[in-house]
N, CA, C and O of each residue as an XYZ file, in Angstrom:
420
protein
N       0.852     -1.171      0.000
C       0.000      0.000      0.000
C       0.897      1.234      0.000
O       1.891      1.340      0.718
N       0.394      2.319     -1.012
C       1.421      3.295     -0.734
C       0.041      4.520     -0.197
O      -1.148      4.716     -0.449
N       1.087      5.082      0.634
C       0.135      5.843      1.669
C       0.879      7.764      1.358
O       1.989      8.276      1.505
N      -0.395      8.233      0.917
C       0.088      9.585      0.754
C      -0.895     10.156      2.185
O      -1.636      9.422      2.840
N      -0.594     12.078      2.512
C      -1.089     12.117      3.326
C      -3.120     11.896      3.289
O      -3.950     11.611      4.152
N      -3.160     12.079      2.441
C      -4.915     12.021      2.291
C      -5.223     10.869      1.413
O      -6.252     10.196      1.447
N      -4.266     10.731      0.668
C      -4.901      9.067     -0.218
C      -3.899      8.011     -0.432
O      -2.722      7.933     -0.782
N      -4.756      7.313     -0.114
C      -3.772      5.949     -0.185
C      -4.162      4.811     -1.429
O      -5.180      4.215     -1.783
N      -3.066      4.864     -1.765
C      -2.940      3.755     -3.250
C      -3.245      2.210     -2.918
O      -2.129      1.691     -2.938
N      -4.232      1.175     -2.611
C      -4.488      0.128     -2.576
C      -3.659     -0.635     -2.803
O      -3.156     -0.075     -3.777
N      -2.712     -2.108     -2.570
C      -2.563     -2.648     -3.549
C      -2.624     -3.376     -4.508
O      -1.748     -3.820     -5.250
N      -4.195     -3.550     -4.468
C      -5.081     -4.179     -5.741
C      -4.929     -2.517     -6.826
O      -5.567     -2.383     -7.870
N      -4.293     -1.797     -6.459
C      -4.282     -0.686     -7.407
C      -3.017     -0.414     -7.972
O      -2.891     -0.096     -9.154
N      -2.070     -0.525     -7.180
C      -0.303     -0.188     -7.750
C       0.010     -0.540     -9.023
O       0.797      0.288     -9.483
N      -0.272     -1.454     -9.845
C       0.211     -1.707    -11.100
C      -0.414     -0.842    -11.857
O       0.220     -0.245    -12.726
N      -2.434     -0.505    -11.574
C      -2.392      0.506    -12.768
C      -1.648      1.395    -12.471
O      -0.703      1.773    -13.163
N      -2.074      1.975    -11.092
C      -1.094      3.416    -10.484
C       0.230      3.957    -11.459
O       0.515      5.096    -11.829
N       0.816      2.816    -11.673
C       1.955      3.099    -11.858
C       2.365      2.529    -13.510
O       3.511      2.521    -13.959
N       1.251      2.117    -14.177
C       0.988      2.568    -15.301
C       0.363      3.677    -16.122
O       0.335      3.781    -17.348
N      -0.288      4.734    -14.908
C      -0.527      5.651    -15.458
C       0.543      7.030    -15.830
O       1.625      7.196    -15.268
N       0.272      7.469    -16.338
C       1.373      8.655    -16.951
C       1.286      9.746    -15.787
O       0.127      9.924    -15.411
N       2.222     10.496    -15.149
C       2.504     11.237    -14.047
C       1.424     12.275    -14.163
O       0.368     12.258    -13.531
N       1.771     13.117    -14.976
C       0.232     14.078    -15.081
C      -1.129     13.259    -14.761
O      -1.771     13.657    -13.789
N      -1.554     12.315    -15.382
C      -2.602     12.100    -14.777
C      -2.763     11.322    -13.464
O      -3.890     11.061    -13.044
N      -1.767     10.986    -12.877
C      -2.113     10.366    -11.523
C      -1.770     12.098    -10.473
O      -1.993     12.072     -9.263
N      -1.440     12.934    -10.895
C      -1.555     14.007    -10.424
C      -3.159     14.515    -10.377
O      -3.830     14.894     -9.417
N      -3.474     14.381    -11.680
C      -5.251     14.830    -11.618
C      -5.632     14.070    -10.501
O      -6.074     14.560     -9.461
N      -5.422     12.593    -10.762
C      -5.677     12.074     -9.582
C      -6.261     12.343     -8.116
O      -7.421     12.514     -7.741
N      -4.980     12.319     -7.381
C      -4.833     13.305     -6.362
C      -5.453     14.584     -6.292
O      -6.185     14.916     -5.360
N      -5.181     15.283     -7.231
C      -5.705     16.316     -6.733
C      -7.763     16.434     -6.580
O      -8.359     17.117     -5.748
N      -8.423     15.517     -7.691
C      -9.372     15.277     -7.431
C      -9.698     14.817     -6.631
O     -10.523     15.564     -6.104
N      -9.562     13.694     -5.936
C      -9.489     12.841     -4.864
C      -9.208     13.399     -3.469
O      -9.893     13.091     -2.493
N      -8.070     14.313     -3.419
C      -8.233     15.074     -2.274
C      -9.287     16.283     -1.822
O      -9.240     16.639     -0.645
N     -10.116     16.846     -2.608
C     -11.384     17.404     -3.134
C     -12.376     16.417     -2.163
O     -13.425     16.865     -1.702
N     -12.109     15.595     -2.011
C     -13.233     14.544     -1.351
C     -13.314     14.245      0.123
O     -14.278     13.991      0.845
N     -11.475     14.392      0.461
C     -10.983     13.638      2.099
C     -12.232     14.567      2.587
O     -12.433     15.692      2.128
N     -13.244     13.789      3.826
C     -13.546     14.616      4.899
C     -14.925     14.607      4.432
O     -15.754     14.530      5.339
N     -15.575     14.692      2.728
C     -16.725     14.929      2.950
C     -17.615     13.775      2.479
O     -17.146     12.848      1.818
N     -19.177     13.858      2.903
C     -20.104     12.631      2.799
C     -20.163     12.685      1.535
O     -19.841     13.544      0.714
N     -20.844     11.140      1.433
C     -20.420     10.743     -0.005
C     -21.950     11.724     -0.725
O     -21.780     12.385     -1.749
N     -23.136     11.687     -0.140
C     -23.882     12.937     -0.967
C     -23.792     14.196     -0.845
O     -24.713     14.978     -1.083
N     -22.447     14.560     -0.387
C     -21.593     15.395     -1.297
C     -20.626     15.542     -1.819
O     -19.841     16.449     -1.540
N     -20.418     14.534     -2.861
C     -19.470     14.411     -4.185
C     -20.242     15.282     -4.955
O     -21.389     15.717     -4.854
N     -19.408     15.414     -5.680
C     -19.749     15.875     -6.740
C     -20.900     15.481     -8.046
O     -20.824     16.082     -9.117
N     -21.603     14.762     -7.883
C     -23.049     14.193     -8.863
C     -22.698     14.101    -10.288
O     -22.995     12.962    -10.650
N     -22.218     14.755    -11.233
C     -21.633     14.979    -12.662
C     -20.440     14.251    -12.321
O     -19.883     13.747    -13.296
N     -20.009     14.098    -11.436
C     -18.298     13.138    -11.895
C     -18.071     11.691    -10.941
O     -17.117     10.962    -11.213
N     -18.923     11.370     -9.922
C     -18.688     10.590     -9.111
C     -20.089      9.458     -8.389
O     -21.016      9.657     -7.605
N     -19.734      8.614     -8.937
C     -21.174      7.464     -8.784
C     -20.939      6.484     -8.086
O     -20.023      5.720     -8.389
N     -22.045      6.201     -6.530
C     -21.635      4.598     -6.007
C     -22.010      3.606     -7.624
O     -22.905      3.406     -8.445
N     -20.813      3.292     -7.342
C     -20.661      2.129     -8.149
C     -21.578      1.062     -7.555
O     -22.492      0.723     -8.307
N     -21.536      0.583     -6.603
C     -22.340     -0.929     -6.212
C     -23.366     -0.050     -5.270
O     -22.993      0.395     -4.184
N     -24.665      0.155     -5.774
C     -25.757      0.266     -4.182
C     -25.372      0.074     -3.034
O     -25.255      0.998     -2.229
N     -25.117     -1.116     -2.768
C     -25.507     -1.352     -1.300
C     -23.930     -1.841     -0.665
O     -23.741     -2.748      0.145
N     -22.708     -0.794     -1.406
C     -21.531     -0.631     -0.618
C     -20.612      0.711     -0.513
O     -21.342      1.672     -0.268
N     -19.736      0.947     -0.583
C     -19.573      2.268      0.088
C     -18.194      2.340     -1.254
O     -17.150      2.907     -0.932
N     -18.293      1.848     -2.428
C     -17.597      1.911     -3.784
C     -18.072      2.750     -4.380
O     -19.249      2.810     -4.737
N     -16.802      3.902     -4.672
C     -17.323      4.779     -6.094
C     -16.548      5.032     -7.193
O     -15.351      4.745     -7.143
N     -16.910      5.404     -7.944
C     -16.071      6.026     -8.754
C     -16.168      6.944     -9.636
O     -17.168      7.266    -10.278
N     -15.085      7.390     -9.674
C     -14.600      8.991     -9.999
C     -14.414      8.878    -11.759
O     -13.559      8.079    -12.141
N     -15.132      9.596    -12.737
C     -14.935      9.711    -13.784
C     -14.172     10.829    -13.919
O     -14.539     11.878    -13.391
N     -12.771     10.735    -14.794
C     -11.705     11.360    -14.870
C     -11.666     11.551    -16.447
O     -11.888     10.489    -17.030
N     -11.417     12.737    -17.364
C     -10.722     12.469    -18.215
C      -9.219     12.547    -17.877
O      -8.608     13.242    -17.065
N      -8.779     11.510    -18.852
C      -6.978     11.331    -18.600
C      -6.652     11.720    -20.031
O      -7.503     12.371    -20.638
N      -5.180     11.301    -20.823
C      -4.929     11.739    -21.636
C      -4.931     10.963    -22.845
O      -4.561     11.460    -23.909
N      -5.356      9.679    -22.739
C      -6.143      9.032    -23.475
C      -7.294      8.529    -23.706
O      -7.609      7.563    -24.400
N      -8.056      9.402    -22.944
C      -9.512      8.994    -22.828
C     -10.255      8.868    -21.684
O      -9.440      9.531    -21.042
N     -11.126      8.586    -20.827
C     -11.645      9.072    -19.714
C     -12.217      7.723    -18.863
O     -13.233      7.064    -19.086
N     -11.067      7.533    -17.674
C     -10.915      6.679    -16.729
C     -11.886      6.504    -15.698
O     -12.321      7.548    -15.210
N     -12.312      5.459    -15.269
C     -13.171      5.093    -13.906
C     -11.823      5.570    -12.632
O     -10.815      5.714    -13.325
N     -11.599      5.735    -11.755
C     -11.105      5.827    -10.255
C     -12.136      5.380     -9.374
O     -13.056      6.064     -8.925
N     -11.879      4.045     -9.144
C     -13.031      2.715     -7.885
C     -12.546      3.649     -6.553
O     -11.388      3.364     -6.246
N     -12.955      4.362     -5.960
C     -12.265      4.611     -4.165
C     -13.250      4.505     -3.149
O     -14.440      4.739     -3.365
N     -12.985      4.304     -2.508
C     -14.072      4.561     -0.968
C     -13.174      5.412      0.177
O     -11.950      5.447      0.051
N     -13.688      5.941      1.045
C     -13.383      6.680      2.226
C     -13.296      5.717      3.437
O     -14.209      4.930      3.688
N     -12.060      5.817      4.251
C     -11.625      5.343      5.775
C     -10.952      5.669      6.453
O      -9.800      5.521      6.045
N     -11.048      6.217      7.679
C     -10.363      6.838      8.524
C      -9.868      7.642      8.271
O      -8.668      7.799      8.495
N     -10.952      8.837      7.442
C     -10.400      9.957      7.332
C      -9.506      9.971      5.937
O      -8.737     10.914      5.750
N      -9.617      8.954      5.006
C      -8.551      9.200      3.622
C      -9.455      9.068      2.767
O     -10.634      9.356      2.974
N      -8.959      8.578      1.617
C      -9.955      8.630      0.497
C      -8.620      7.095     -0.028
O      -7.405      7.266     -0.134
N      -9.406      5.663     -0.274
C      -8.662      4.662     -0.802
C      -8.827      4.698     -2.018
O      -9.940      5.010     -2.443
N      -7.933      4.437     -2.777
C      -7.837      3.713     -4.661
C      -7.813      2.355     -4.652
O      -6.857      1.620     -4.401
N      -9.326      1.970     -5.046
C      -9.465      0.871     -4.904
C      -8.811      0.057     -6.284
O      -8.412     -1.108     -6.291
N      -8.820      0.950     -7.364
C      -8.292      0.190     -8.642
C      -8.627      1.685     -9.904
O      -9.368      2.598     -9.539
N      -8.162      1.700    -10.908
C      -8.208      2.583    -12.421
C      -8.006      1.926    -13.189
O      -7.181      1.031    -13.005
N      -8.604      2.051    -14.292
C      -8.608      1.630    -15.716
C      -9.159      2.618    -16.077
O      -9.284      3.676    -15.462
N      -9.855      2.090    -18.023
C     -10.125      3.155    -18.545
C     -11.369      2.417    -18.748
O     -11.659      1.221    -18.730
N     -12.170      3.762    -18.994
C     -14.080      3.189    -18.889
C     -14.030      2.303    -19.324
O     -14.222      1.353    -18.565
N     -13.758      1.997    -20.737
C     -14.276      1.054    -21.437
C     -13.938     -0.404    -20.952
O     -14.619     -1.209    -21.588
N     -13.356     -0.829    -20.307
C     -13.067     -2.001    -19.986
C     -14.163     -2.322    -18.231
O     -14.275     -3.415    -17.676
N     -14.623     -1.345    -17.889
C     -15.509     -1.224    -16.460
C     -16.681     -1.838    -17.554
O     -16.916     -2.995    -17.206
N     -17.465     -1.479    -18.708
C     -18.652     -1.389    -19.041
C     -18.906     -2.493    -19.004
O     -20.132     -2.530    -19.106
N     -18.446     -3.711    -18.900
C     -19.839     -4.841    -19.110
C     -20.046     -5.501    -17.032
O     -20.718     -6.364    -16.467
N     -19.311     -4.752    -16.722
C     -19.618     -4.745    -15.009
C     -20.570     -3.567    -14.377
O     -20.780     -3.500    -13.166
N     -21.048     -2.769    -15.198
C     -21.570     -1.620    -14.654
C     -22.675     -2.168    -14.250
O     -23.163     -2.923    -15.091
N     -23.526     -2.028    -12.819
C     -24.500     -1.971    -11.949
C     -25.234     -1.987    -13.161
O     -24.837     -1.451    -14.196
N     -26.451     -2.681    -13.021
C     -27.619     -1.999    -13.996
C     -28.595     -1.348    -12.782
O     -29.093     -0.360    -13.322
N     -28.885     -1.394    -12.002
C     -29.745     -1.084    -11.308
C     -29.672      0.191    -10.036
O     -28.461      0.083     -9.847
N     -29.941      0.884     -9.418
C     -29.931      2.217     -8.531
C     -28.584      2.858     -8.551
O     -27.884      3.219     -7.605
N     -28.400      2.912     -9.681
C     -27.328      4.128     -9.746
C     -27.539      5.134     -9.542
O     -28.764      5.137     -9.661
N     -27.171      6.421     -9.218
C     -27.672      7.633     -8.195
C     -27.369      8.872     -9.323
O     -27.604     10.042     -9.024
N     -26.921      8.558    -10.410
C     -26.961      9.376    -11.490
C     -26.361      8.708    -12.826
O     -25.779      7.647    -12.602
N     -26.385      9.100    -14.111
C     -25.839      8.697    -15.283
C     -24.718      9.092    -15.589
O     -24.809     10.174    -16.169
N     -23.327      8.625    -15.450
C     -21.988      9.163    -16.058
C     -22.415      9.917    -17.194
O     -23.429      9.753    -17.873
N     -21.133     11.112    -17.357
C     -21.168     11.961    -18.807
C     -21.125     10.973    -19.647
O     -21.133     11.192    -20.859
């Protein structure tokens, strides 16, 4: 696990982590820290969806620099975790069909 002060990198996450290109794991962060501290109905609605109903998984729609990434995280003890990144298209045949709390862009 790599542990920054507000977010911590999973390590079901380190390989993408660290396949992503530096600028965008900067967006990263900096989006993600936007979050430490507050309830999850108040994310942001246009960029950030529980992923699963009935668990405390979301994710953060990012554009990156090849196209526009899921970020899986949940909140604990005060951080914000990376549960895993890829790029949308490979999330879509797992997407919830059912009580999603808004429609990705």
């Amino acid at each position: 696990m790599q542990t920054q002060e507000k977010i911590v990198v999973d390590d079901r996450a380190l390989i993408g982590w660290h396949m992503t290109p530096v600028s965008d794991r900067a967006k990263v962060l900096l989006a993600l820290e936007g979050l430490v501290g507050q309830a999850p109905e108040d994310y942001p609605p246009e960029a950030v969806e529980r992923w699963w109903p009935d668990k405390e998984l979301f994710a953060y729609h990012l554009p990156f620099s090849d196209g526009e990434f899921l970020v899986f995280f949940y909140a604990k003890d005060g951080q914000i975790h990376i549960d895993s990144l890829a790029p949308k298209e490979r999330y879509a045949p797992y997407r919830p069909k059912e009580g999603l709390t808004h429609e990705a862009p």
